[in-house]
Structures are given as structure tokens and as C-alpha cells.
MARVEXDREN-398911 format. One record per residue: residue in three letters; x, y, z of N, C-alpha, C in turn; residue number from 1. Coordinates in Angstrom, 1 decimal, padded with zeros to 4 digits. Atoms other than C-alpha are relative to their C-alpha. Layout:
N
<r 'ALA' <X Y Z> <X Y Z> <X Y Z> NUM>,
...
//
This chain:
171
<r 'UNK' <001.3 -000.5 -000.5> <115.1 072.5 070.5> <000.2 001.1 001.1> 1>,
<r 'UNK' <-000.8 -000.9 -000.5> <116.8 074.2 073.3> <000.3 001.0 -000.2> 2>,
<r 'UNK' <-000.8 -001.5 001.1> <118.9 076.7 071.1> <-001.4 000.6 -000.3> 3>,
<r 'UNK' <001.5 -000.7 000.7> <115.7 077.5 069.2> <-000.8 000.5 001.1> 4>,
<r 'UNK' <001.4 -000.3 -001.1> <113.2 078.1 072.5> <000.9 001.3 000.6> 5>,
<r 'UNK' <-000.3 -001.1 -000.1> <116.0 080.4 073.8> <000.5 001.0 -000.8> 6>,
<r 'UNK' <000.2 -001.0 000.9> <116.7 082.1 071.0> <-001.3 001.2 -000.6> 7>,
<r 'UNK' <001.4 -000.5 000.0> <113.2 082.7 070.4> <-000.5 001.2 001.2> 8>,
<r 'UNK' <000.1 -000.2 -000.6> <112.9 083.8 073.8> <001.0 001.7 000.1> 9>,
<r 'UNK' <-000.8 -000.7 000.2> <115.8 086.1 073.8> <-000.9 001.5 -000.9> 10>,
<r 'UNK' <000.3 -001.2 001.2> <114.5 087.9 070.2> <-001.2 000.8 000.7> 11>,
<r 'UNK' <000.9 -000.5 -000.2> <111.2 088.5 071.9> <000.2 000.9 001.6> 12>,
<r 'UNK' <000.1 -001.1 -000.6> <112.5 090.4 074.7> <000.7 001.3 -000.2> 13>,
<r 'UNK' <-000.4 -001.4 000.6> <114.6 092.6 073.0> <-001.1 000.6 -000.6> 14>,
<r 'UNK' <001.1 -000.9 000.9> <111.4 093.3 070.6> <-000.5 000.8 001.1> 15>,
<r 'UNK' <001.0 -000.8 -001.2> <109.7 094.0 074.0> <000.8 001.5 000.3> 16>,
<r 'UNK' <-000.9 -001.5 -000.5> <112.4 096.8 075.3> <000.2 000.7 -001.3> 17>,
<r 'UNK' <000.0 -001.1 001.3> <112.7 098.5 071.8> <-001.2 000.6 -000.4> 18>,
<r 'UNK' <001.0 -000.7 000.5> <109.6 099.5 071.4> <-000.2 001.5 -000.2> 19>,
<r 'UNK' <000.0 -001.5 000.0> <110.7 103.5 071.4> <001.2 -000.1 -000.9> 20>,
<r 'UNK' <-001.4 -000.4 000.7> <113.1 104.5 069.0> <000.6 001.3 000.5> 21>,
<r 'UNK' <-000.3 -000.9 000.0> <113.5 107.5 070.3> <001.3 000.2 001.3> 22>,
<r 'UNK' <-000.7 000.6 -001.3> <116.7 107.4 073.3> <-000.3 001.1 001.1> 23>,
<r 'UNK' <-000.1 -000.7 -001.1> <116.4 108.7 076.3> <000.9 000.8 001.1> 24>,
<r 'UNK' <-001.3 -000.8 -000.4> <118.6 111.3 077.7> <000.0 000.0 001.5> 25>,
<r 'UNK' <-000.5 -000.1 -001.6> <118.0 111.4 081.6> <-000.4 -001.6 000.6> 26>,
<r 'UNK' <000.4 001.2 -001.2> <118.3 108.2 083.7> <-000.2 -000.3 000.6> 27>,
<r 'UNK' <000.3 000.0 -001.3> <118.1 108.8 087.1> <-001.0 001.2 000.4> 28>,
<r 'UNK' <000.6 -001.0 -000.6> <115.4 110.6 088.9> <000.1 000.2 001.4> 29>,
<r 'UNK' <000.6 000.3 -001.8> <114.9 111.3 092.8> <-001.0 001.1 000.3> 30>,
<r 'UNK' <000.9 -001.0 -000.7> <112.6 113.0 094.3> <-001.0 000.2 001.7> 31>,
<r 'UNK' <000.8 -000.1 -001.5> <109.9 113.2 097.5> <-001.3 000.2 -000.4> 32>,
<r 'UNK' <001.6 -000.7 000.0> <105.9 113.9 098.2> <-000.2 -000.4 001.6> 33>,
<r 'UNK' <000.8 000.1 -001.6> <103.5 113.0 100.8> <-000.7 -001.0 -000.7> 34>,
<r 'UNK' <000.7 001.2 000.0> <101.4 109.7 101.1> <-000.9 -000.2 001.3> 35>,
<r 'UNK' <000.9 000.3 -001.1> <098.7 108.2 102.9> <000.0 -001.5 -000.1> 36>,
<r 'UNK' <-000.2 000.9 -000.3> <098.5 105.0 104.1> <-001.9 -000.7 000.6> 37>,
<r 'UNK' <001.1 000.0 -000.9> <095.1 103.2 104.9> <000.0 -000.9 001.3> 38>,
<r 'UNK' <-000.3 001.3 -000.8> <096.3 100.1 106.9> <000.2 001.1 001.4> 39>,
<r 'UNK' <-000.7 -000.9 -001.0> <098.1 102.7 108.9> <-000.5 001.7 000.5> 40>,
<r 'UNK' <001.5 -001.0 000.1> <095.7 105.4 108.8> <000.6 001.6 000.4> 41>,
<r 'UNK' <-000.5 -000.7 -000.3> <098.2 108.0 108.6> <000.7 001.0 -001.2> 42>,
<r 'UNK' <-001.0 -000.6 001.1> <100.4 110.6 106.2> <001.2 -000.3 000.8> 43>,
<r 'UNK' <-001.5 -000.2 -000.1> <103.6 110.4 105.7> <000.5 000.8 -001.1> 44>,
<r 'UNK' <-000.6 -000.8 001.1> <106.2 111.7 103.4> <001.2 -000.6 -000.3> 45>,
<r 'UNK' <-000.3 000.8 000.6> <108.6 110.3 101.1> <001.2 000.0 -000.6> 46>,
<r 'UNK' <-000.6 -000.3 001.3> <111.7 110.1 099.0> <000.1 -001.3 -000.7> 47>,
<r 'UNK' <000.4 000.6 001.3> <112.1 108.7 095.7> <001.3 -000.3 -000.5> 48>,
<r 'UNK' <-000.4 -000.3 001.2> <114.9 107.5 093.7> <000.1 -000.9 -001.0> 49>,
<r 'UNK' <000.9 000.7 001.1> <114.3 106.0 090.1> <001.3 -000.3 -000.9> 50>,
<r 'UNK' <-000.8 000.2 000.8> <116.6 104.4 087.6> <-000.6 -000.6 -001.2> 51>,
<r 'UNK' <000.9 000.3 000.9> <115.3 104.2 084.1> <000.9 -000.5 -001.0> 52>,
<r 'UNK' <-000.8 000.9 000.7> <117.0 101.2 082.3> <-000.5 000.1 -001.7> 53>,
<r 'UNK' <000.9 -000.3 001.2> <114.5 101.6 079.1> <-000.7 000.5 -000.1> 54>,
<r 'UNK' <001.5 -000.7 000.2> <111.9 103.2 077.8> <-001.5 -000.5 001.0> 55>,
<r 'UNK' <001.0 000.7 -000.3> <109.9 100.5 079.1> <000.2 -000.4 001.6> 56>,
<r 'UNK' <-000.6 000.7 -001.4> <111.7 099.3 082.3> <000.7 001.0 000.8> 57>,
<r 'UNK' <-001.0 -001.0 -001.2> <112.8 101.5 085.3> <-000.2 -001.3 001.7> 58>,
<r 'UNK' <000.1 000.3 -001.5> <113.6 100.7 088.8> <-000.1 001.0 001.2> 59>,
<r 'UNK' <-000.1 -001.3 -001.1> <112.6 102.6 092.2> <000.0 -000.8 001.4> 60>,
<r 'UNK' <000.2 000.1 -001.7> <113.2 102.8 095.8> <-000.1 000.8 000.6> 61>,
<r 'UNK' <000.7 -001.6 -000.9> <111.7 104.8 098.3> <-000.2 -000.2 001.5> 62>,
<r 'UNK' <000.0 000.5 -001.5> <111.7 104.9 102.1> <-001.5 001.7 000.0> 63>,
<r 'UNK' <001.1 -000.6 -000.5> <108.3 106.6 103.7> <-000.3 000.1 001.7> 64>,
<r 'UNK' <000.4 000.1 -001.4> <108.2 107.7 107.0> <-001.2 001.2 000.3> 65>,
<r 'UNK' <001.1 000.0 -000.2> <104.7 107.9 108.2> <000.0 001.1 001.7> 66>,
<r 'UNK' <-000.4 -000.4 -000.8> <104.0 110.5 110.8> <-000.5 -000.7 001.4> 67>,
<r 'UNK' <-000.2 001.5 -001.1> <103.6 109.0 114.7> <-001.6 000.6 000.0> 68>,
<r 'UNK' <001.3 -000.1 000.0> <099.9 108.6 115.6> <000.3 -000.3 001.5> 69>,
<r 'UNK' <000.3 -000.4 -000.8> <099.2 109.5 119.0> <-001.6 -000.3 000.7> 70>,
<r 'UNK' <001.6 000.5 -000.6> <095.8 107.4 121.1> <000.3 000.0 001.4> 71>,
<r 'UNK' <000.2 -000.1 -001.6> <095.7 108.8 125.1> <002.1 -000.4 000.3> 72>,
<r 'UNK' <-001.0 000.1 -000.5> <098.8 106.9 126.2> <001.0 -000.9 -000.8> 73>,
<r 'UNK' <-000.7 -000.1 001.4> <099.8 105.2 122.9> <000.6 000.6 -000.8> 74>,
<r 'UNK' <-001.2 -000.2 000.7> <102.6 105.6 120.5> <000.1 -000.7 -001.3> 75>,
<r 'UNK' <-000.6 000.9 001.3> <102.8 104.2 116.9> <000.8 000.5 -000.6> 76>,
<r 'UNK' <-001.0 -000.3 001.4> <105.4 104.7 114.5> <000.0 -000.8 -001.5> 77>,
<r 'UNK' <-000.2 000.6 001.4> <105.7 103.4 111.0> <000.5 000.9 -001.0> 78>,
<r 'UNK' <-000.9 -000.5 001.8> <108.2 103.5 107.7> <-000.3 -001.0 -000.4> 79>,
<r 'UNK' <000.3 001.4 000.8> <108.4 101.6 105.2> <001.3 000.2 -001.0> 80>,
<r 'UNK' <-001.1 000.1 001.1> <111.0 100.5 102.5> <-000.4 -000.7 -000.8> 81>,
<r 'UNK' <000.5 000.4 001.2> <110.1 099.7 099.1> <001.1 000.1 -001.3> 82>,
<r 'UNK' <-000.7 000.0 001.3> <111.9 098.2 095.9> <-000.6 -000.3 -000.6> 83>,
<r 'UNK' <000.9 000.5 001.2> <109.8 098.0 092.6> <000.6 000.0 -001.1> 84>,
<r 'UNK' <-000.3 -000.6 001.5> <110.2 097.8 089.2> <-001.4 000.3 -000.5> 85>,
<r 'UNK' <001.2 -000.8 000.7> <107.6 100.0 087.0> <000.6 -000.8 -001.6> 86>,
<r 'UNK' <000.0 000.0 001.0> <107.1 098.8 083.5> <-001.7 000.8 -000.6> 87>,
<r 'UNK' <000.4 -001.5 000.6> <106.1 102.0 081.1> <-000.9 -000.9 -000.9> 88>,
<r 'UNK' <000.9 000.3 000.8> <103.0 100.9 079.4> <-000.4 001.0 -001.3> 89>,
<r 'UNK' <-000.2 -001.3 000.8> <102.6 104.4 077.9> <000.5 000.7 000.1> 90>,
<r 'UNK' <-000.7 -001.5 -000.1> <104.5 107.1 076.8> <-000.2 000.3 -001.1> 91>,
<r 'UNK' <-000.3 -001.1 001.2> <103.9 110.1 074.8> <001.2 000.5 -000.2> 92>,
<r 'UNK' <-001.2 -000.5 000.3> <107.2 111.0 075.3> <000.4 001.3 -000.2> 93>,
<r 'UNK' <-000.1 -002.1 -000.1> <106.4 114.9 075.7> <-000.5 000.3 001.2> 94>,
<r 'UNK' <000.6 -000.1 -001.3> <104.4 114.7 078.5> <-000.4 -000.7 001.5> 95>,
<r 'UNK' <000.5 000.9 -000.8> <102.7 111.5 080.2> <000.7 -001.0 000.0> 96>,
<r 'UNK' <-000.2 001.6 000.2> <103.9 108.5 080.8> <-000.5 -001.0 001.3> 97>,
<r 'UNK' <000.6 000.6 -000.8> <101.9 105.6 082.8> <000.4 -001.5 000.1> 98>,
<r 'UNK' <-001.0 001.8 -000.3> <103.5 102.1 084.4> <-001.6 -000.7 001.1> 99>,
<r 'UNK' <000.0 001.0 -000.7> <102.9 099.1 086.2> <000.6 000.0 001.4> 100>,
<r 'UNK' <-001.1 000.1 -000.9> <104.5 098.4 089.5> <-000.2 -001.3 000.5> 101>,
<r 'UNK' <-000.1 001.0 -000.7> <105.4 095.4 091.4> <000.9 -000.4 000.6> 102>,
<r 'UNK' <-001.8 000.3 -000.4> <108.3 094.6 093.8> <-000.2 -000.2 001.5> 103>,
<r 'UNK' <-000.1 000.3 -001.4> <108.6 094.4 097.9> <000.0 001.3 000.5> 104>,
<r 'UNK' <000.0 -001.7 -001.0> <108.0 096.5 100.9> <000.1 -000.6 001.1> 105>,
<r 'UNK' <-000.3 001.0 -001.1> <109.4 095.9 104.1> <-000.5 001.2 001.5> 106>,
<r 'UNK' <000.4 -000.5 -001.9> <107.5 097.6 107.2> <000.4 000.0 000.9> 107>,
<r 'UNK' <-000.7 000.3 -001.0> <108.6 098.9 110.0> <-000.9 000.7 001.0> 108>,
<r 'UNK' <001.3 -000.4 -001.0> <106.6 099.4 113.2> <000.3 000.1 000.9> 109>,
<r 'UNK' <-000.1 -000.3 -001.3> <106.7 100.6 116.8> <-000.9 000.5 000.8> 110>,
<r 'UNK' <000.7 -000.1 -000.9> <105.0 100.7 119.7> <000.6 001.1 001.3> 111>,
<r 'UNK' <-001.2 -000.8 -001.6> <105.3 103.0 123.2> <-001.3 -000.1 000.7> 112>,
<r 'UNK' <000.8 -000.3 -000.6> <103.1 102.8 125.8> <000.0 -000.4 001.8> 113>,
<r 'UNK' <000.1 -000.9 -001.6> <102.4 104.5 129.3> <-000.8 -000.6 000.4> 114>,
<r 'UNK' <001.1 000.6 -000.9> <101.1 102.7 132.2> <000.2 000.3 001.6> 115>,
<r 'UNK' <-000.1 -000.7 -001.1> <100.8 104.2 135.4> <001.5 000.6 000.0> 116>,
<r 'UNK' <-001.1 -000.7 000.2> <104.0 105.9 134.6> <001.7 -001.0 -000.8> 117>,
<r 'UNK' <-001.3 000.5 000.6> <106.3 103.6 133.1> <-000.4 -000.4 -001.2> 118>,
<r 'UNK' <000.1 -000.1 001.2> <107.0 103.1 129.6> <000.1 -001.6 -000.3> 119>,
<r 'UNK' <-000.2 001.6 000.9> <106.9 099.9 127.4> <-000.3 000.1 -001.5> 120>,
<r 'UNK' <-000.5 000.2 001.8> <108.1 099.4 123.5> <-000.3 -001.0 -000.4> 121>,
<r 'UNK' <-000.7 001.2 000.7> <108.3 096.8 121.3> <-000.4 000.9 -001.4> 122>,
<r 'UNK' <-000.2 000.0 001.3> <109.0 096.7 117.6> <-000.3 -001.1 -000.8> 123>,
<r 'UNK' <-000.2 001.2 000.9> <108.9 094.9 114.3> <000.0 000.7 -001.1> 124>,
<r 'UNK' <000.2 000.0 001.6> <109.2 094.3 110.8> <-000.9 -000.8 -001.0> 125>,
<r 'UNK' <000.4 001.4 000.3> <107.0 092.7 108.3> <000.3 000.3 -001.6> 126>,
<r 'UNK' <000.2 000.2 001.3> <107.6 091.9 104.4> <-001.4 -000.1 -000.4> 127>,
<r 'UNK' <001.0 -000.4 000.7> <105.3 092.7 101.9> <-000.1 000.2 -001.8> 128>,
<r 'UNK' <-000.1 000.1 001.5> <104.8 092.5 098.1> <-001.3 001.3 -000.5> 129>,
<r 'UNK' <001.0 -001.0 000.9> <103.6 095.7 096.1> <-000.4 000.2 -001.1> 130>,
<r 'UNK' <000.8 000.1 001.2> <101.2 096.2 093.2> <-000.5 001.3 -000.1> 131>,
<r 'UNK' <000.6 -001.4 000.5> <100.0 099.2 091.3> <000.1 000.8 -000.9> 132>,
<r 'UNK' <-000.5 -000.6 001.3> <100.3 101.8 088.7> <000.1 001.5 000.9> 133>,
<r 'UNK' <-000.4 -001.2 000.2> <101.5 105.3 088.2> <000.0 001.1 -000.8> 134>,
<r 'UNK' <-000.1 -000.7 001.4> <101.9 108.1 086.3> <001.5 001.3 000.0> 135>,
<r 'UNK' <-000.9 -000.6 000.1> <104.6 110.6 085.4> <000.0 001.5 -001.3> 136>,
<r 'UNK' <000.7 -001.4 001.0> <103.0 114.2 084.0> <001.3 001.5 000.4> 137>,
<r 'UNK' <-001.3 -001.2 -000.2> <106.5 116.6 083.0> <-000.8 001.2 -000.3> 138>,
<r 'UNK' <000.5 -001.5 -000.1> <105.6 119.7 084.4> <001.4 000.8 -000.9> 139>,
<r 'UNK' <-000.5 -000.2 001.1> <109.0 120.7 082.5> <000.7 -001.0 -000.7> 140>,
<r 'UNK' <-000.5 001.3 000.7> <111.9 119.3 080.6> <000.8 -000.7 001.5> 141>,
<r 'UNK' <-000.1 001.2 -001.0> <113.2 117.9 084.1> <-000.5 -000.4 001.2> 142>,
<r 'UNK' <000.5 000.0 -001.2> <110.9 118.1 086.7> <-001.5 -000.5 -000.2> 143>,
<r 'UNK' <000.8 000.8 000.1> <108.0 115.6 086.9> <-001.3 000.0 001.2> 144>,
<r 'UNK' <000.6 000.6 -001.4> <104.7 115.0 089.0> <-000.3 -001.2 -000.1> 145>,
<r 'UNK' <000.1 001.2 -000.1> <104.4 111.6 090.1> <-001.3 -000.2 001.2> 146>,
<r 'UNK' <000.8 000.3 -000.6> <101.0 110.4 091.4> <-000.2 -001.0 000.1> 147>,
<r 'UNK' <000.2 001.9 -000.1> <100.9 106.0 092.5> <-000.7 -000.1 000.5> 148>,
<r 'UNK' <000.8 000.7 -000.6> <098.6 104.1 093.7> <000.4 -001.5 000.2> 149>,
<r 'UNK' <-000.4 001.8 000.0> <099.6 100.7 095.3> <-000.5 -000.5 001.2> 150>,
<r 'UNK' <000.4 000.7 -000.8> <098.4 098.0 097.1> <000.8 -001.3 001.0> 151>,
<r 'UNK' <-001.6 000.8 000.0> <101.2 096.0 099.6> <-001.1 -001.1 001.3> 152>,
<r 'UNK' <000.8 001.2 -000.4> <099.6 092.4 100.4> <001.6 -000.6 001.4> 153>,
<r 'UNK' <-001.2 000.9 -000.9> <102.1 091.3 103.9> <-000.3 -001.0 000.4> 154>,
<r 'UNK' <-000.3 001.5 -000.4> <103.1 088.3 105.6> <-000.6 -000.2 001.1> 155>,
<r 'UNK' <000.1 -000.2 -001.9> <101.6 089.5 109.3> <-001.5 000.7 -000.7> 156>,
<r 'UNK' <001.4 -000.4 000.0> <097.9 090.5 107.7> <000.1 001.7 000.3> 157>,
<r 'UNK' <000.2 -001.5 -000.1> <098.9 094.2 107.6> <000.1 000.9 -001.0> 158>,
<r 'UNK' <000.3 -000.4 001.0> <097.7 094.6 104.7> <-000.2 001.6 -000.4> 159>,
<r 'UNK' <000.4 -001.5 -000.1> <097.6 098.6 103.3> <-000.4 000.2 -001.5> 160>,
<r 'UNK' <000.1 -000.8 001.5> <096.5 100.8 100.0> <001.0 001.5 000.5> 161>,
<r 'UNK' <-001.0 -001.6 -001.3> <098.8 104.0 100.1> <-000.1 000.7 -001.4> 162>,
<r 'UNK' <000.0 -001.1 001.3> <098.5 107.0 097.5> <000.5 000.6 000.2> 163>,
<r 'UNK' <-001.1 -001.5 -000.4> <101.0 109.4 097.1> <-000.1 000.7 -001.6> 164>,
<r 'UNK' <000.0 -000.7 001.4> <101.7 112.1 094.9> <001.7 001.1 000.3> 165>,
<r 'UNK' <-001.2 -000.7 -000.4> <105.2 113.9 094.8> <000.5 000.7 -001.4> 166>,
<r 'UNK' <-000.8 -000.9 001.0> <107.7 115.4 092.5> <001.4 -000.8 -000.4> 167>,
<r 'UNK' <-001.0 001.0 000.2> <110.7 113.8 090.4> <000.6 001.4 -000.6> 168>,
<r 'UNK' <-000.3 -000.7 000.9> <113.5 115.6 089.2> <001.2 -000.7 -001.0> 169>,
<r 'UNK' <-000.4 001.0 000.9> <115.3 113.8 086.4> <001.7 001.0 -000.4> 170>,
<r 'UNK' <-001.4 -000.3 000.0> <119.2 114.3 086.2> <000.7 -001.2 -001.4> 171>,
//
């Protein structure tokens, strides 16, 4: 019973990843853009780099540092670090291709603030789980625009939506 359930199991995720006969010649991408952030109510800007295991399955990570936001005698900072995996829902395989996302983001945040002349900091980090989709429209054969939308639900109620749009270039 065992044998059989993983066997079974097994067949049906190879069926899942083969769904392209066609193979894919570049693996890795990196790239950059600019993002906005609503939690954080700020731009930032971005890099990117992507590893594309299947047709259907890639992996990305991206660090985003957000610019500082400036209120009288306030100071904020914020980055962020993010690991997802995207699964490729569609591809035409000439032009578009549109995923999934879901994976972690780990926030990073800082404080500065002036009070009658002296300074005071603190810091932190909070974990975070991301959700969302993408897309990936080849402007040629290796250079891509990438426009996401995700939503990263944290552990400290700092909750955000963040849309970016950048550029990949596929090596």
C-alpha cells in the first residue's frame, strides 16, 4: 500500500514538471527595478536573482532597500529579504510567461530620533510569509520585464502589499 501511494505520488509529480517538451536554454536570471511598499509607504529599489529548475518551477531572491522616510525629527529605514518559489502557470514560451509566488520575507527596520539634540535608535527584524503572482514579458531573447504583485502577511502585524516592476536578464 505504501509502495503504491508513493509511487503514485512520485509519477504524478514528474507528470506535473514535464508539462513543456520544449527545454530550456537559460537558467539563471538577475536583475533589479523599483517597488513600492504600502505598509511602509515608501519606494525602494531592488535586485533580483532567479533560478529556473523547470519550466514550471523556479526559485528567487531579492533584497529591497526601501528609501529612508524622513517626519520633522524622525528617521525610518527599511529592507527587506525575500526567498520565494514562483510556479509558471503559463507560458507561451516566445513571449509571456505568468507564475505563482510564495515563500518568506524577513524585514528589516530602523529607527533615529532627535530630541532636544541627542540622538536615539533602535532596530529590528520581523519574519514574514509572501504571496502573489507575476509576470515575465521578453522584451528580447535575454532580457525580460518583470512586473509582481505580493502580499507579505508578518509575525509583528506589519503587514504590507509591494508592487514592483524591474528587468531580468537571463544568462
Amino acid at each position: 500500500m505504501k509502495k503504491t501511494l508513493l509511487t503514485s505520488v512520485i509519477v504524478a509529480l514528474l507528470a506535473l514538471c514535464a508539462t513543456h517538451v520544449k527545454a530550456q536554454e537559460n537558467k539563471f536570471s538577475l536583475g533589479g527595478g523599483a517597488a513600492y511598499a504600502t505598509g511602509i509607504k515608501n519606494v525602494g529599489f531592488f535586485a533580483k536573482g532567479m533560478y529556473h529548475f523547470t519550466p514550471r518551477w523556479e526559485a528567487a531572491a531579492s533584497f529591497t532597500y526601501f528609501l529612508p522616510k524622513e517626519q520633522e525629527n524622525i528617521t525610518t529605514n527599511f529592507s527587506a529579504l525575500d526567498a520565494n518559489v514562483h510556479y509558471v502557470f503559463y507560458n507561451d514560451e516566445y513571449k509571456l510567461a505568468s507564475y505563482l509566488l510564495s515563500g518568506i520575507d524577513v524585514l528589516f527596520g530602523s529607527t533615529d530620533v532627535e530630541i532636544m539634540g541627542k540622538n536615539f535608535s533602535d532596530s529590528g527584524t520581523v519574519l514574514g510569509f509572501n504571496m502573489g503572482a507575476g509576470l515575465r514579458y521578453q522584451l528580447s531573447e535575454r532580457l525580460a520585464l518583470n512586473p509582481e504583485l505580493k502580499y507579505v502577511v508578518s509575525t509583528e502585524d506589519n503587514n504590507y502589499l509591494s508592487l514592483s516592476i524591474g528587468l531580468l536578464f537571463s544568462f
